[in-house]
gemmi code that builds the backbone of each chain (N, CA, C; Angstrom):
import gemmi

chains = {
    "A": [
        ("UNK", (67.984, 79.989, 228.875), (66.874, 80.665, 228.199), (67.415, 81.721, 227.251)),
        ("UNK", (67.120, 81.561, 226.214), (67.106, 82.700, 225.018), (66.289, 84.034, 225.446)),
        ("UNK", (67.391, 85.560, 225.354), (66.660, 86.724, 225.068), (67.840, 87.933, 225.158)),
        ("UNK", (66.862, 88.494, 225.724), (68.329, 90.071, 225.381), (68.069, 90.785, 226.906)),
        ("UNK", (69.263, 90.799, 227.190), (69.691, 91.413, 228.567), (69.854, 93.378, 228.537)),
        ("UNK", (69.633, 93.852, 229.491), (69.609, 95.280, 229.340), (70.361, 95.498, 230.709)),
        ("UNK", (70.830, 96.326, 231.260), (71.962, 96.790, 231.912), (72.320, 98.070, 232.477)),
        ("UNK", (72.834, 98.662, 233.331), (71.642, 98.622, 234.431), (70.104, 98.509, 234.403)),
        ("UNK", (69.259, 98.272, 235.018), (67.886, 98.581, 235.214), (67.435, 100.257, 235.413)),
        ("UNK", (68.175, 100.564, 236.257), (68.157, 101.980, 236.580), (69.793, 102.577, 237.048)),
        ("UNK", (69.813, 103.712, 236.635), (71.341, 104.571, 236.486), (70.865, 105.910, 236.726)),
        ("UNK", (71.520, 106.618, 237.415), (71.455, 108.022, 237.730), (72.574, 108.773, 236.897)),
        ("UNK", (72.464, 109.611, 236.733), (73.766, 110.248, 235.645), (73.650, 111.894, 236.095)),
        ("UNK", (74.888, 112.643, 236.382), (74.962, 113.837, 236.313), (75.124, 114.676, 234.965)),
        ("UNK", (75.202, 115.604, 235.175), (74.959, 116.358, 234.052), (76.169, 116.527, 233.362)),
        ("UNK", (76.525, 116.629, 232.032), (78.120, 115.972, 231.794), (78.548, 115.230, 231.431)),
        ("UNK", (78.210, 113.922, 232.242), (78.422, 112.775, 232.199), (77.810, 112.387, 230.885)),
        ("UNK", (79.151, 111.093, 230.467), (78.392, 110.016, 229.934), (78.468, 108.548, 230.342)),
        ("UNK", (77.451, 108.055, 229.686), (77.291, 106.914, 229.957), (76.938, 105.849, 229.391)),
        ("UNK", (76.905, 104.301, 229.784), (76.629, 103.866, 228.559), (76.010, 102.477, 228.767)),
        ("UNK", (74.797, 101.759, 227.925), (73.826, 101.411, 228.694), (74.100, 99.957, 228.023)),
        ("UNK", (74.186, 98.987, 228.389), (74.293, 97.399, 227.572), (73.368, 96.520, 227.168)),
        ("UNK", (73.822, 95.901, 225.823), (72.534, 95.541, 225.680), (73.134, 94.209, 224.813)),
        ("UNK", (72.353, 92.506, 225.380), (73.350, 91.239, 225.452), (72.392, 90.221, 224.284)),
        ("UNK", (72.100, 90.022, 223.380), (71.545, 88.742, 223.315), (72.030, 87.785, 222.625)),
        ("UNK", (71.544, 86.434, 222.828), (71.664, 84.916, 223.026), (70.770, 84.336, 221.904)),
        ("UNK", (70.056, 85.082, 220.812), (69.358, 84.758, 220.056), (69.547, 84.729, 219.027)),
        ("UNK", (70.853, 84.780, 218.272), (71.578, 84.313, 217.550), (70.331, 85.350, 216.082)),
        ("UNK", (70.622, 86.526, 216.905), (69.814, 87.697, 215.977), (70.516, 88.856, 215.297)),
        ("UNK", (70.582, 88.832, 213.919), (71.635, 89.919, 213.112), (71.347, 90.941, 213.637)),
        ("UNK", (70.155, 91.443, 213.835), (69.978, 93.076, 213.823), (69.476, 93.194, 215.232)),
        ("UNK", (69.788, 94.851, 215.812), (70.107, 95.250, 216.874), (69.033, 96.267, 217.041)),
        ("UNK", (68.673, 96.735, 217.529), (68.257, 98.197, 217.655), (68.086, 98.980, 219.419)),
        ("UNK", (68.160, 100.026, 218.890), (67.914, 100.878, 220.394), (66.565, 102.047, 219.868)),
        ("UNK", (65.543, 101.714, 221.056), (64.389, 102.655, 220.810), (64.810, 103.545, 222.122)),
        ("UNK", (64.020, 104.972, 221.889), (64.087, 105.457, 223.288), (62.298, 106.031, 223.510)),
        ("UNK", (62.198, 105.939, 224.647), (60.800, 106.117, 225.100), (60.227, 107.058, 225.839)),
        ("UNK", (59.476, 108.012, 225.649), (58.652, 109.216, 226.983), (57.807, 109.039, 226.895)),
        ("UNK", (56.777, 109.791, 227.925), (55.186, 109.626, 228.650), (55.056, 110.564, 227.460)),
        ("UNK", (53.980, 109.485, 226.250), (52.889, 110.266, 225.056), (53.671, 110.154, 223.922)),
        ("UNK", (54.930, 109.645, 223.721), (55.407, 110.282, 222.324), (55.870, 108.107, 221.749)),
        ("UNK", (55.497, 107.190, 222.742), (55.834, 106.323, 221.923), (57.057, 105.411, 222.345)),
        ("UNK", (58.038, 105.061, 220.821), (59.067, 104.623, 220.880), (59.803, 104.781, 219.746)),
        ("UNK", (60.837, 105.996, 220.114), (61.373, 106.321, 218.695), (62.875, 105.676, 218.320)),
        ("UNK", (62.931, 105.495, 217.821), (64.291, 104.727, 217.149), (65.842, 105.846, 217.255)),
        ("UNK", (66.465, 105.256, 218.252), (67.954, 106.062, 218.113), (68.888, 105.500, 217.143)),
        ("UNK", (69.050, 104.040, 217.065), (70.162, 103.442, 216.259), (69.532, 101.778, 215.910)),
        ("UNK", (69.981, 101.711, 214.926), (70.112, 99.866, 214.265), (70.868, 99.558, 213.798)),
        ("UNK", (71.215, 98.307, 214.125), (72.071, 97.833, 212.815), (71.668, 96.204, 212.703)),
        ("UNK", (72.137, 96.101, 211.333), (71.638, 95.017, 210.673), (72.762, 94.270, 210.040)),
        ("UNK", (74.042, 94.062, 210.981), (74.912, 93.346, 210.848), (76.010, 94.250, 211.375)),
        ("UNK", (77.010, 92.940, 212.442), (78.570, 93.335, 212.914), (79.390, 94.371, 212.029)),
        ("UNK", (79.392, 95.297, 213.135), (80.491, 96.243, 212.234), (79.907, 97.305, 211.590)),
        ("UNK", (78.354, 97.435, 211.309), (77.779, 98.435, 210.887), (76.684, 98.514, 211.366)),
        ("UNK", (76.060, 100.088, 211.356), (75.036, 100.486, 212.218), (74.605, 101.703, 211.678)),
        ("UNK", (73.403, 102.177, 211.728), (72.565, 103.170, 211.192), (72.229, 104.052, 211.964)),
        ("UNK", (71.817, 105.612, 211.741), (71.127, 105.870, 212.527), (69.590, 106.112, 212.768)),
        ("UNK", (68.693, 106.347, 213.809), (67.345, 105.987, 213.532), (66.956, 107.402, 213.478)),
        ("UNK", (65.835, 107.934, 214.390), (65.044, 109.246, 214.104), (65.701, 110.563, 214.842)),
        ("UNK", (66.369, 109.961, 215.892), (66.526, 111.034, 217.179), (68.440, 110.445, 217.362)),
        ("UNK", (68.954, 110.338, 216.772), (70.815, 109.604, 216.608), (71.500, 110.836, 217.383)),
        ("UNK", (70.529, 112.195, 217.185), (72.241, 113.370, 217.910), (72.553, 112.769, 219.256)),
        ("UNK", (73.043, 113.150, 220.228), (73.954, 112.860, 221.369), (73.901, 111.323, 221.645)),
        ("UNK", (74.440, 110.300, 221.002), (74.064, 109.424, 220.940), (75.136, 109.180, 220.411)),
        ("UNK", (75.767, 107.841, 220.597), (76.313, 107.012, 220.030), (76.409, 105.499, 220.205)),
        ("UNK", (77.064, 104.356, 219.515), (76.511, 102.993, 219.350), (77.796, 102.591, 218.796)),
        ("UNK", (78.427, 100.792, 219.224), (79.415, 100.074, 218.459), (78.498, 98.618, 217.957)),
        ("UNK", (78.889, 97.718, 217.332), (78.805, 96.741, 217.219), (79.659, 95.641, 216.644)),
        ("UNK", (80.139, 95.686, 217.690), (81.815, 94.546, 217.132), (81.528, 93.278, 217.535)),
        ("UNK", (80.465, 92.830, 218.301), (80.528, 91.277, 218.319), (78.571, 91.157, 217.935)),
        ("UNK", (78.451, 90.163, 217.576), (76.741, 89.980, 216.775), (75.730, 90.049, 218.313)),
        ("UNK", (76.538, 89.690, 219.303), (75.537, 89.740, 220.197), (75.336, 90.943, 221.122)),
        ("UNK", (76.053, 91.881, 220.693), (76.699, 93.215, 221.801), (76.158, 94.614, 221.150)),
        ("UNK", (75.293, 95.185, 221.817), (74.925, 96.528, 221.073), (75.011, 97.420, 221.820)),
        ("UNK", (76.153, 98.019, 222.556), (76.110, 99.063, 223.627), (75.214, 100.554, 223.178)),
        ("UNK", (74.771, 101.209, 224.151), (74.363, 102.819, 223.600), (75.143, 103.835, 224.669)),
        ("UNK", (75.794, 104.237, 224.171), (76.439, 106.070, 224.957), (75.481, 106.605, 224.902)),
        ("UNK", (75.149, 107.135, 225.910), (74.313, 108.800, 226.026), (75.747, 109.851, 226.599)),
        ("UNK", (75.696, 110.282, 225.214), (76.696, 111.226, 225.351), (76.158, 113.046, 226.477)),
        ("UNK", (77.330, 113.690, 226.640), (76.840, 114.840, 227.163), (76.111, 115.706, 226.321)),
        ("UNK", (76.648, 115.731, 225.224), (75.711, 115.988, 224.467), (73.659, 116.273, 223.795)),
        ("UNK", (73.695, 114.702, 224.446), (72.365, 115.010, 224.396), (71.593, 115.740, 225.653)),
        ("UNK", (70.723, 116.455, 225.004), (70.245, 117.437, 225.949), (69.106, 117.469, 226.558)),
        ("UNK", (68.133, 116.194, 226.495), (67.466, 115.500, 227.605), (67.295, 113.958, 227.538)),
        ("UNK", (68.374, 113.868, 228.475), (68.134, 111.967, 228.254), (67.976, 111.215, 229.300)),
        ("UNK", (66.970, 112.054, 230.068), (66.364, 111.484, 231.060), (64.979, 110.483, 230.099)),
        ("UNK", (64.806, 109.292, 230.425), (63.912, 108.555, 229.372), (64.158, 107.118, 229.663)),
        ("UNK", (63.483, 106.135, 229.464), (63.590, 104.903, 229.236), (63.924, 104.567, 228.244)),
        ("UNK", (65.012, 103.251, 227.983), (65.557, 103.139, 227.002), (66.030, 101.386, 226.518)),
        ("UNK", (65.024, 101.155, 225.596), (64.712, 99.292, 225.384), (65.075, 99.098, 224.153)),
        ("UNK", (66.293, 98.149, 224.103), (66.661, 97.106, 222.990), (66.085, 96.283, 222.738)),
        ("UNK", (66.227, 95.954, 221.530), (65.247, 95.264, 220.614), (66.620, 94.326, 219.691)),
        ("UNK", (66.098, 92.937, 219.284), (66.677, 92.386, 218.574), (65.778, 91.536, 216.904)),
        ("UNK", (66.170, 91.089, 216.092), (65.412, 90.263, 215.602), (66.012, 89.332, 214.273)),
        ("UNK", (65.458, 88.488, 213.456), (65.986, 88.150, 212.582), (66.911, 88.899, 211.558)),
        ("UNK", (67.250, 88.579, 210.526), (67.384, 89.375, 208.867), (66.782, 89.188, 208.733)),
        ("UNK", (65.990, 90.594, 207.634), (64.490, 90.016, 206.635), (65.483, 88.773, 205.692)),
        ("UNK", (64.478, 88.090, 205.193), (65.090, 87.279, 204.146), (65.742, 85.177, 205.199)),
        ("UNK", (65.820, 85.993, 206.544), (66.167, 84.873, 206.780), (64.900, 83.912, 207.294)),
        ("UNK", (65.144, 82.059, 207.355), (64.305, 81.720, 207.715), (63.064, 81.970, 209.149)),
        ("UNK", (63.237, 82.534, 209.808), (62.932, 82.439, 211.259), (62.412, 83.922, 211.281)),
        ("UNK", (62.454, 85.410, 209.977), (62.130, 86.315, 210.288), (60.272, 86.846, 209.829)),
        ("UNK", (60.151, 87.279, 211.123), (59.051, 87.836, 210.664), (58.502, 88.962, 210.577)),
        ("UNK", (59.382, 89.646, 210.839), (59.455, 91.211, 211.131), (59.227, 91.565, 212.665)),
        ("UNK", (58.789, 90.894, 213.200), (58.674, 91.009, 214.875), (59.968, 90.958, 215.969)),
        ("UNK", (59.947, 92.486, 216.597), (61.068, 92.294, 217.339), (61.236, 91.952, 218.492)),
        ("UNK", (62.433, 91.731, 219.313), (62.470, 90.901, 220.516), (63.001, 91.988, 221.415)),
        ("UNK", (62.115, 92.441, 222.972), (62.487, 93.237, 223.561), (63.653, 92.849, 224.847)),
        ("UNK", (64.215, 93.452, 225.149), (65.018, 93.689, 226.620), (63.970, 94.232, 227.476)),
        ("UNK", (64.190, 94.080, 229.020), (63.878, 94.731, 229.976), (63.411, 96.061, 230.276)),
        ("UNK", (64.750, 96.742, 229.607), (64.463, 98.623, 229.238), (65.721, 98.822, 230.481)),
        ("UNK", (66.266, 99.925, 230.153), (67.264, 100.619, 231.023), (66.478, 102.212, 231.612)),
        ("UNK", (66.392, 102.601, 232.752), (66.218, 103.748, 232.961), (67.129, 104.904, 233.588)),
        ("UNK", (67.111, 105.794, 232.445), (67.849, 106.736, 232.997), (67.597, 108.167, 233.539)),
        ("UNK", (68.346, 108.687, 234.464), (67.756, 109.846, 234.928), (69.081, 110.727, 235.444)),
        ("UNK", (69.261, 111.835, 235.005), (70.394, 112.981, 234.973), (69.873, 113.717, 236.223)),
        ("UNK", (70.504, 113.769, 237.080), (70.021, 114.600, 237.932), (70.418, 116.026, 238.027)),
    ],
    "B": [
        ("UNK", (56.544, 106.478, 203.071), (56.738, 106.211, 204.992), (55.724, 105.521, 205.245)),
        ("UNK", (55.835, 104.550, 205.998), (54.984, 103.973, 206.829), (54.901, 104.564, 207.803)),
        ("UNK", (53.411, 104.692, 208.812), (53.494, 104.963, 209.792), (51.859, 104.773, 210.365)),
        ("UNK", (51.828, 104.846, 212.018), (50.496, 104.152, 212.425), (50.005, 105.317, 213.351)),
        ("UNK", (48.902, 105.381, 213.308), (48.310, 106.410, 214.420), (47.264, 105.795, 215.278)),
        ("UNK", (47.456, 105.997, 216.648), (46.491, 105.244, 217.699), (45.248, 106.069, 218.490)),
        ("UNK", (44.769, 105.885, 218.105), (43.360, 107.150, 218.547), (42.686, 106.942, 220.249)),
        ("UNK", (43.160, 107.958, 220.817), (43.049, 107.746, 222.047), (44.650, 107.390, 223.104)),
        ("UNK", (44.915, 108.497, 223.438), (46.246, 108.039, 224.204), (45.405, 107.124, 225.704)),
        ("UNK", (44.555, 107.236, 226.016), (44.026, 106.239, 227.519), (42.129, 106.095, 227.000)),
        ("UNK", (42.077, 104.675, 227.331), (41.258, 104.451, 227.560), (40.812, 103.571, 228.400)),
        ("UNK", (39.833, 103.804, 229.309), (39.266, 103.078, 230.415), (38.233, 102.038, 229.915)),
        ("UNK", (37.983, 100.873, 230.640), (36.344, 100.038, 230.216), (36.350, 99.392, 231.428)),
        ("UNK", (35.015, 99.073, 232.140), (34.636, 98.443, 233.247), (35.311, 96.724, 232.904)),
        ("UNK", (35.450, 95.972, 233.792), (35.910, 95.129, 234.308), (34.862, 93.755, 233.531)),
        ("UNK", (35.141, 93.318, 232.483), (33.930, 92.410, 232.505), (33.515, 93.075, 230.133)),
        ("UNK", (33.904, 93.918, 230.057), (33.289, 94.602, 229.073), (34.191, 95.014, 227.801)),
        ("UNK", (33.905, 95.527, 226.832), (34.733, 94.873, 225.528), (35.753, 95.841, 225.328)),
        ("UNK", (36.953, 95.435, 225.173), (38.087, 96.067, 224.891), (38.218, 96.650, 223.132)),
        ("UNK", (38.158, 97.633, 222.868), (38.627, 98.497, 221.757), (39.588, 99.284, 221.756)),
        ("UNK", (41.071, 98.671, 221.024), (42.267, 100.315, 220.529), (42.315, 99.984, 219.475)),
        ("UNK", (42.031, 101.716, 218.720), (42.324, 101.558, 217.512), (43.331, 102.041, 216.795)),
        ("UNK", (43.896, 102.028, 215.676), (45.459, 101.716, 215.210), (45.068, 101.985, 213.523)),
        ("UNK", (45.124, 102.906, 213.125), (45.571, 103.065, 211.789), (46.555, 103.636, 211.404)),
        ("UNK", (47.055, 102.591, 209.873), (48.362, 102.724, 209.822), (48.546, 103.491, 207.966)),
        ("UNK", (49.700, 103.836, 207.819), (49.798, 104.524, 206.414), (51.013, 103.651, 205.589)),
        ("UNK", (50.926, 102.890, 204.633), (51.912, 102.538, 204.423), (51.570, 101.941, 202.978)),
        ("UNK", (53.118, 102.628, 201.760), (52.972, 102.555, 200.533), (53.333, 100.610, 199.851)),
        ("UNK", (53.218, 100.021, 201.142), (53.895, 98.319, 200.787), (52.931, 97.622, 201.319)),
        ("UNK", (52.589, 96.361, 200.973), (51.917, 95.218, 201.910), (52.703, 95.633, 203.185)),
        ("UNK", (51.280, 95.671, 203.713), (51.754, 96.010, 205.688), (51.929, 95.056, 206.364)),
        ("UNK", (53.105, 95.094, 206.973), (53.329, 93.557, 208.176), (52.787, 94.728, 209.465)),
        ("UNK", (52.192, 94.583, 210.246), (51.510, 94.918, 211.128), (51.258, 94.270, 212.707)),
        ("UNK", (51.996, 95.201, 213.824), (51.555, 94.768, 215.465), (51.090, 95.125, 216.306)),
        ("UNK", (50.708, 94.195, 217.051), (50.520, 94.781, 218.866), (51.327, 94.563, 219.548)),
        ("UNK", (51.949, 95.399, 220.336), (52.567, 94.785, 221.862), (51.653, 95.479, 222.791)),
        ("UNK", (52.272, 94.784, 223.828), (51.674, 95.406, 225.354), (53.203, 95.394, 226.250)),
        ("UNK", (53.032, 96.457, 227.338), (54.162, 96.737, 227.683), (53.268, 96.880, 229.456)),
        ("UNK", (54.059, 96.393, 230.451), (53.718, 96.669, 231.991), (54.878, 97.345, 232.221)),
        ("UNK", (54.171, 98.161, 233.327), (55.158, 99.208, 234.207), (56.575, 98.938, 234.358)),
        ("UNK", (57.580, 99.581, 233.878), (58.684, 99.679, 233.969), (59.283, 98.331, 233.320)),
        ("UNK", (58.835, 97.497, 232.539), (59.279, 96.577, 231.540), (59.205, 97.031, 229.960)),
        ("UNK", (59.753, 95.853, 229.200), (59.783, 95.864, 227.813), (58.817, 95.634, 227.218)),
        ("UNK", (58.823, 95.336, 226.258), (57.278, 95.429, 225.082), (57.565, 93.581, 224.991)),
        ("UNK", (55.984, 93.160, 225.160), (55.583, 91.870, 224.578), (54.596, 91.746, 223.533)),
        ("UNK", (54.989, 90.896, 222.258), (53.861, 90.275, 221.097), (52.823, 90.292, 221.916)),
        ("UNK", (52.161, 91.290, 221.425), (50.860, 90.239, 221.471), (50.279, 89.715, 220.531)),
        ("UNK", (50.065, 89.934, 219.256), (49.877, 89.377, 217.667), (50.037, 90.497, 216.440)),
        ("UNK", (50.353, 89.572, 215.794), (50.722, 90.372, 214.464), (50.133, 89.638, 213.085)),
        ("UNK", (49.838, 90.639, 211.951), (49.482, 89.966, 210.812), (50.725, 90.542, 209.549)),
        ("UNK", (50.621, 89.324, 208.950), (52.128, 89.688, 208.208), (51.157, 89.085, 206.781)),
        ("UNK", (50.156, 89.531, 206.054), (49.255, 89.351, 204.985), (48.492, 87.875, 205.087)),
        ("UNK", (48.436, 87.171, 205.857), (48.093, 85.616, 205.873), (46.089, 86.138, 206.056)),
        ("UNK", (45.442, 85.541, 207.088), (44.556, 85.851, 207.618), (43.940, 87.644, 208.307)),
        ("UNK", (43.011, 87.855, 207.438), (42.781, 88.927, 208.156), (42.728, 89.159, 209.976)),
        ("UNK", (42.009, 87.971, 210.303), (41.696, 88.053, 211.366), (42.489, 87.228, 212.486)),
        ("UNK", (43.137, 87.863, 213.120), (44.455, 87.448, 213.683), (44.773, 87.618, 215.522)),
        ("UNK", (44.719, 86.070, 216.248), (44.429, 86.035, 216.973), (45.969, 86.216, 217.951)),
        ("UNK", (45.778, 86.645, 219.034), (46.634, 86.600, 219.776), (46.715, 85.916, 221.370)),
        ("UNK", (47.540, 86.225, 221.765), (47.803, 85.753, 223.688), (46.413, 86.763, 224.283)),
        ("UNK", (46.462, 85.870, 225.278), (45.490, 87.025, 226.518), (44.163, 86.858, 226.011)),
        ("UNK", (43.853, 86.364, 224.823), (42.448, 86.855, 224.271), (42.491, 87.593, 223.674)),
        ("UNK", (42.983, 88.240, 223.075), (42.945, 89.372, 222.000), (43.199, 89.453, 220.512)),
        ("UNK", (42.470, 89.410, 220.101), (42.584, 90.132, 218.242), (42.366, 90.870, 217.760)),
        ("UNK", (42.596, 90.933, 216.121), (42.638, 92.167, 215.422), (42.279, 91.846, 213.978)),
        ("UNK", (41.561, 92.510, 213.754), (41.244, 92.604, 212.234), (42.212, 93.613, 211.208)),
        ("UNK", (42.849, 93.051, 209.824), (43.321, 93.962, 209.445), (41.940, 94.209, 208.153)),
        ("UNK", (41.906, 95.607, 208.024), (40.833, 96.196, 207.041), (41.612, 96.991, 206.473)),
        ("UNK", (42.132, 96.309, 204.728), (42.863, 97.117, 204.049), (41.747, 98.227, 203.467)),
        ("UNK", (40.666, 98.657, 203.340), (40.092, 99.166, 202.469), (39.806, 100.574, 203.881)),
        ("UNK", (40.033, 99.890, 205.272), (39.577, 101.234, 206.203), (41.039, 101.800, 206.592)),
        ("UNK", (42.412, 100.989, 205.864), (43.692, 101.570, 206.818), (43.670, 100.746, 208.009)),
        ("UNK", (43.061, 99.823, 208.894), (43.179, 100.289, 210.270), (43.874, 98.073, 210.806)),
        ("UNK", (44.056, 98.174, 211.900), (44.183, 97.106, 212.397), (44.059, 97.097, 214.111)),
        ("UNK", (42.226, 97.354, 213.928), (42.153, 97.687, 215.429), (41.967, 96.182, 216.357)),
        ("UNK", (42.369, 96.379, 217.341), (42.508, 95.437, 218.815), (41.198, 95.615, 219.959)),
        ("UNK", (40.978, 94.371, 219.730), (39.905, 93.775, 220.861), (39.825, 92.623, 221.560)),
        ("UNK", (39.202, 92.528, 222.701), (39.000, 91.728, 223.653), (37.639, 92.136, 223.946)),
        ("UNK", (36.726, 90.634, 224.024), (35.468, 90.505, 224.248), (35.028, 91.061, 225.809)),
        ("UNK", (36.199, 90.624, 226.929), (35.572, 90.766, 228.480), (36.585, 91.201, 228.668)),
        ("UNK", (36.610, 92.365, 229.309), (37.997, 93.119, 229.711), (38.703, 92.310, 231.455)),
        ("UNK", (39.872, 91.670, 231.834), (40.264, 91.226, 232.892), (40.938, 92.504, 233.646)),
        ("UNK", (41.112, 92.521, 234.946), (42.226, 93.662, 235.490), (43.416, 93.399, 234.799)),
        ("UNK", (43.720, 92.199, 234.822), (45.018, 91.981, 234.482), (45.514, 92.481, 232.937)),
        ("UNK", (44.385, 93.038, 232.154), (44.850, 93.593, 231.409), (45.243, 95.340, 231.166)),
        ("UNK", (45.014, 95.786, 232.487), (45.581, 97.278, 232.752), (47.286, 97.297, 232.077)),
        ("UNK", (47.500, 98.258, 230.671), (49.505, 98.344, 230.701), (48.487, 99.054, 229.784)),
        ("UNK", (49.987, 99.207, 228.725), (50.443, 100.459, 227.847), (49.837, 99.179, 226.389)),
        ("UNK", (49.456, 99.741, 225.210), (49.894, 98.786, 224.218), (49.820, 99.947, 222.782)),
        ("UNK", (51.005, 98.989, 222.297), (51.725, 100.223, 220.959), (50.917, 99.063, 219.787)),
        ("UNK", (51.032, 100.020, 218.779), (50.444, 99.646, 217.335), (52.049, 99.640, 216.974)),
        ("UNK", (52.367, 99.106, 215.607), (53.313, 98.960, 215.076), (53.345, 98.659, 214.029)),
        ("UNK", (54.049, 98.935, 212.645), (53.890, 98.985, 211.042), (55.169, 98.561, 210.975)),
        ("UNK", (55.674, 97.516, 210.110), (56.808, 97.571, 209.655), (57.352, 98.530, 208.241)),
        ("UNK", (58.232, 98.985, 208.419), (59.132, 100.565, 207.543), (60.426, 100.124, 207.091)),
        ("UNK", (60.079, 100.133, 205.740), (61.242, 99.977, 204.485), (61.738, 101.607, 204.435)),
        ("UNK", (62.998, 101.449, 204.655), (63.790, 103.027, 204.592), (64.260, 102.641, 202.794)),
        ("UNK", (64.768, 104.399, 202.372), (65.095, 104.537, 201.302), (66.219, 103.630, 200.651)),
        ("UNK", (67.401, 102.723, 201.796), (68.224, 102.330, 201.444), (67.858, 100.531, 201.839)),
        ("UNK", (66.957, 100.035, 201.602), (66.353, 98.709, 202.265), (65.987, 98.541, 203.464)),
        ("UNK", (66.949, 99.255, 203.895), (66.369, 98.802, 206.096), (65.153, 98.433, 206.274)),
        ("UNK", (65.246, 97.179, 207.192), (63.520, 96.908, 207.310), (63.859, 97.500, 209.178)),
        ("UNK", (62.630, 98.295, 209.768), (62.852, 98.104, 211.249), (61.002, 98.490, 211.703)),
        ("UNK", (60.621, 99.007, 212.688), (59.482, 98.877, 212.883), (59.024, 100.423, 213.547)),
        ("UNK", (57.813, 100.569, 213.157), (57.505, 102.449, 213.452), (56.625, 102.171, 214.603)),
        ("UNK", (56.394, 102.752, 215.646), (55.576, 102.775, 216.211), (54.716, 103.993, 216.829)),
        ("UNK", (53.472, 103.374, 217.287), (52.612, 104.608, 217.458), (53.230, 104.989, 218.870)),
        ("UNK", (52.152, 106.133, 219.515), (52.012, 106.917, 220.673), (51.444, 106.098, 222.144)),
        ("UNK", (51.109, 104.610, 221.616), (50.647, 104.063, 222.577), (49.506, 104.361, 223.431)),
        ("UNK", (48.299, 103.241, 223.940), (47.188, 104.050, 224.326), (47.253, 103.184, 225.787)),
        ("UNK", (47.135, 103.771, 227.088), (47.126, 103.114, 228.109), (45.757, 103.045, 228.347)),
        ("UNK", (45.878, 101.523, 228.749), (44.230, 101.001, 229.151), (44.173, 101.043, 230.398)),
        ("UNK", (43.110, 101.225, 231.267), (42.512, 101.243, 232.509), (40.975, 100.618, 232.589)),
        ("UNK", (41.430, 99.288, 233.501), (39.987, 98.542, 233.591), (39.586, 99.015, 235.113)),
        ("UNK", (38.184, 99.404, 234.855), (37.499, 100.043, 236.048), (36.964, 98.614, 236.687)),
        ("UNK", (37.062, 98.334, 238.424), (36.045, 97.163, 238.806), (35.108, 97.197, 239.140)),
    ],
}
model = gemmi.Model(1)
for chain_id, residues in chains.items():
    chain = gemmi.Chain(chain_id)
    for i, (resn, *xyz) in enumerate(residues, 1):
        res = gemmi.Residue()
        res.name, res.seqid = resn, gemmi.SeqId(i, " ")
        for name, pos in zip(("N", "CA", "C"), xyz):
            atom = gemmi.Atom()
            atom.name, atom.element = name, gemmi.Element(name[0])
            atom.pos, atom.b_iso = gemmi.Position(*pos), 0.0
            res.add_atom(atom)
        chain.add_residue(res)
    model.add_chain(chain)
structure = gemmi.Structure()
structure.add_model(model)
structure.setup_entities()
């Protein structure tokens, strides 16, 4: 079955720490993204990218970081840095605009949850 | 900027009775425009989208949406509300950044609650 894997489900993290959350798909999809999520505010965009090897950042990028060295692999660090990243946190995949199969609609993961104790 | 606003972070409707969220969106391009719905501690699922074809645009579960370019809005309904439709559901605009990026904005999400 085609989709995008997320990694752990749930992770506890101390304070300090980093960590770093995986994110797999099989859908033979250029672009990547990582949203992050809280109770009332939505789903805001930390990082995308829209092809191997390069990556953007989205609304909320500080303590945060992202690689993308293979088309199907979009890891996210929650660095120590960031300074509340207790939150749910769901990858998204989808076509290129421009390619046949895109429609602007993206393809979710599971969601990772994290919590700093 | 594109961007969508969802009026009403929760709304409740008895069990049996018509589902309304509404979703207006701001955006300086032909709007590609969505719904998802999201259950407890999962990811976001389509539920339909209009990408300029048909205004009136049907989705899974029973649910559609009208897009009304002249009101902004692309609100979501269901005629008989089921339990099974108690979750979260986001509006969504697709957003051209200054340097091409296409990716997708989303609202604040309005959680539904069907009363029995």
């Amino acid at each position: 079955d085609g989709g995008i894997t997320q990694s752990p489900k749930y992770l506890f993290r101390k304070e300090g720490q980093n960590v770093t959350l995986s994110c797999e798909q099989n859908l033979n999809h250029d672009a990547m993204y990582w949203y992050r999520q809280d109770p009332g505010q939505g789903l805001r965009l930390i990082y995308y990218s829209q092809i191997v090897n390069d990556f953007q950042k989205g609304d909320i990028a500080e303590g945060y970081s992202v690689s993308r060295e293979k088309k199907e692999s979009f890891p996210l660090t929650v660095t120590s840095a960031q300074k509340n990243p207790t939150a749910f946190y769901l990858c998204a995949s989808s076509p290129q605009p421009g390619q046949g199969a895109y429609t602007g609609e993206l393809f979710f993961g599971e969601g990772s949850r994290l919590t700093v104790l | 900027a594109q961007s969508v606003t969802q009026l009403g972070s929760h709304v409740s409707v008895s069990e049996g009775a018509l589902v309304l969220l509404r979703c207006n969106y701001s955006s300086s391009v032909p709007p590609y425009l969505f719904w998802y719905v999201q259950y407890p501690n999962q990811g976001l699922q389509l539920l339909l989208k209009y990408t300029s074809a048909a205004t009136l645009v049907k989705g899974i579960n029973g649910f559609e949406a009208e897009f009304k370019k002249s009101e902004t809005s692309f609100h979501l309904t269901k005629p008989s509300a089921h339990m099974s439709d108690a979750a979260e559901y986001f509006c969504a605009v697709r957003t051209i950044s200054n340097f091409g990026n296409e990716k997708l904005t989303f609202g604040t999400g309005t959680r539904l609650t069907i009363i029995p």
